[in-house]
TORKOL-4160 file (C-alpha; in steps of 0.2 Angstrom, whole numbers, padded with zeros to 4 digits, m for minus):
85
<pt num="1" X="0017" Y="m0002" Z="0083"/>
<pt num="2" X="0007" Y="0008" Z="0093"/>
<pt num="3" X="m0009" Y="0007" Z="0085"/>
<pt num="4" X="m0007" Y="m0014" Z="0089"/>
<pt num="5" X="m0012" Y="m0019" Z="0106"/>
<pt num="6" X="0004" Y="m0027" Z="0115"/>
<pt num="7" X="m0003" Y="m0043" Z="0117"/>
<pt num="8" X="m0010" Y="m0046" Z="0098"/>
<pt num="9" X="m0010" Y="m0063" Z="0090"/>
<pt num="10" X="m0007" Y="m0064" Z="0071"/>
<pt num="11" X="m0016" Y="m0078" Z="0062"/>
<pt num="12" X="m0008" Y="m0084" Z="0045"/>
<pt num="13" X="m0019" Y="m0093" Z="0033"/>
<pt num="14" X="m0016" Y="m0111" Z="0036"/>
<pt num="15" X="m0010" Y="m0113" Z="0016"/>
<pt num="16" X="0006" Y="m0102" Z="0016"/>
<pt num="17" X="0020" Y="m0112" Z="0015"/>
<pt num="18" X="0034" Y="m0112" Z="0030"/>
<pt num="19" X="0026" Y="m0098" Z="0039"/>
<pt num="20" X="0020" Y="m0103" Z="0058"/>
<pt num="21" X="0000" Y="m0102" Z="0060"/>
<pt num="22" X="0001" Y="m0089" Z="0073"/>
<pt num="23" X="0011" Y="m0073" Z="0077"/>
<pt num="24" X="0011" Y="m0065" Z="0093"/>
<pt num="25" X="0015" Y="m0046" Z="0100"/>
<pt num="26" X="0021" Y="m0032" Z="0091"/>
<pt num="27" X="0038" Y="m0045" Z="0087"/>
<pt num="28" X="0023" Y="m0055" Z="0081"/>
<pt num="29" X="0017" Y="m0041" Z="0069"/>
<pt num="30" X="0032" Y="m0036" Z="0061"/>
<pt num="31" X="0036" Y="m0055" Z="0057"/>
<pt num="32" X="0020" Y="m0055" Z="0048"/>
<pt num="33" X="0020" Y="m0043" Z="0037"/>
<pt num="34" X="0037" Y="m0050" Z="0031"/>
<pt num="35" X="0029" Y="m0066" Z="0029"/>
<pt num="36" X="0014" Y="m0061" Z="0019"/>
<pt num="37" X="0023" Y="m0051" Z="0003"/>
<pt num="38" X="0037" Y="m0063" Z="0002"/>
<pt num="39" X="0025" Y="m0076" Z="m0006"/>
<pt num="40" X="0021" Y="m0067" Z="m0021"/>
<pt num="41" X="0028" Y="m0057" Z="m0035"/>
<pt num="42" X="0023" Y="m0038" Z="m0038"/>
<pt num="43" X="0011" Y="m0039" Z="m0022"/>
<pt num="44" X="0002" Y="m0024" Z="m0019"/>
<pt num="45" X="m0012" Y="m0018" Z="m0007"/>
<pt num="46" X="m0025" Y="m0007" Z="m0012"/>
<pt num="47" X="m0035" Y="0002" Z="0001"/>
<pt num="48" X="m0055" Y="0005" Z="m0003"/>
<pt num="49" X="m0061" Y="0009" Z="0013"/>
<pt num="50" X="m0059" Y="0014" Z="0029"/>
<pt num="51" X="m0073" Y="0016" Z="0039"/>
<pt num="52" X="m0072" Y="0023" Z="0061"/>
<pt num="53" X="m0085" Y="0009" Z="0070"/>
<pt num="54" X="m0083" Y="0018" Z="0088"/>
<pt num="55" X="m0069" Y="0007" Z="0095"/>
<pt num="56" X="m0063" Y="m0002" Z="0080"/>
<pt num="57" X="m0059" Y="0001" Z="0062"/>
<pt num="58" X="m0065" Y="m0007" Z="0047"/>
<pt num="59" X="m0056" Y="m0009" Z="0032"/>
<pt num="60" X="m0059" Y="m0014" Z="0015"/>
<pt num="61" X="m0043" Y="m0018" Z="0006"/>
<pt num="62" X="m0039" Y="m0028" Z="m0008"/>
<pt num="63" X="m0023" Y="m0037" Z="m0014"/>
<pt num="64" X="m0015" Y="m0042" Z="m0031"/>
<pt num="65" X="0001" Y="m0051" Z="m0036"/>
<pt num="66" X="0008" Y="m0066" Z="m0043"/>
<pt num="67" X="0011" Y="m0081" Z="m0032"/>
<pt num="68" X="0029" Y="m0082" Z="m0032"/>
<pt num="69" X="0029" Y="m0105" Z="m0033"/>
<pt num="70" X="0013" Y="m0106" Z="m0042"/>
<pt num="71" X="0016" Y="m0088" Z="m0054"/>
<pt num="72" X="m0001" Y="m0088" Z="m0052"/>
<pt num="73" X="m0011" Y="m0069" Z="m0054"/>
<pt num="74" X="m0024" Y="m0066" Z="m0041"/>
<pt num="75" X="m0035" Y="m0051" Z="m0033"/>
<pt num="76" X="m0042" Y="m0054" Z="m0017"/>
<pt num="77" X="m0053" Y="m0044" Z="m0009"/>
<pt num="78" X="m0049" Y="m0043" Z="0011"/>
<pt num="79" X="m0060" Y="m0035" Z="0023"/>
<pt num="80" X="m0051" Y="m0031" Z="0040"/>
<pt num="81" X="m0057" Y="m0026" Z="0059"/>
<pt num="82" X="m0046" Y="m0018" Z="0069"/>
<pt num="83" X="m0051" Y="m0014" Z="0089"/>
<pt num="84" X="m0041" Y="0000" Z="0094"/>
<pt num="85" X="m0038" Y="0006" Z="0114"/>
């Protein structure tokens, strides 16, 4: 949890299903990335990308499973910045 600032705020896309919108510290962060696999079937995350931007990160990730209500596939590309201290 180190890399994550102590006072980070998680926000969850408004469409997943029983999860609040917003997680907060590093209690926060571990809640949500339990939330996120838990609403598909075979997730997994493929990281493209990782680029240093001085004092943040960027990555290029993208993620495939089967949503585990709807059964349906999907790949979604999901670019990320993340400020570091």
């Amino acid at each position: 949890m180190g890399f994550f600032d102590e006072n980070v705020v998680v926000t969850q896309p408004p469409e997943l299903p029983g999860v609040p919108p917003h997680q907060y510290g590093h209690t926060g962060v571990r809640e949500a990335f339990g939330f996120w696999p838990e609403q598909w079937d075979d997730y997994h995350l493929d990281v493209i990308r990782v680029v240093d931007a001085g004092d943040r990160v960027l990555v290029t990730t993208i993620q495939h499973g089967r949503g585990k209500s709807s059964g349906v596939d999907f790949e979604m590309p999901s670019p990320q910045a993340q400020a570091g201290r």
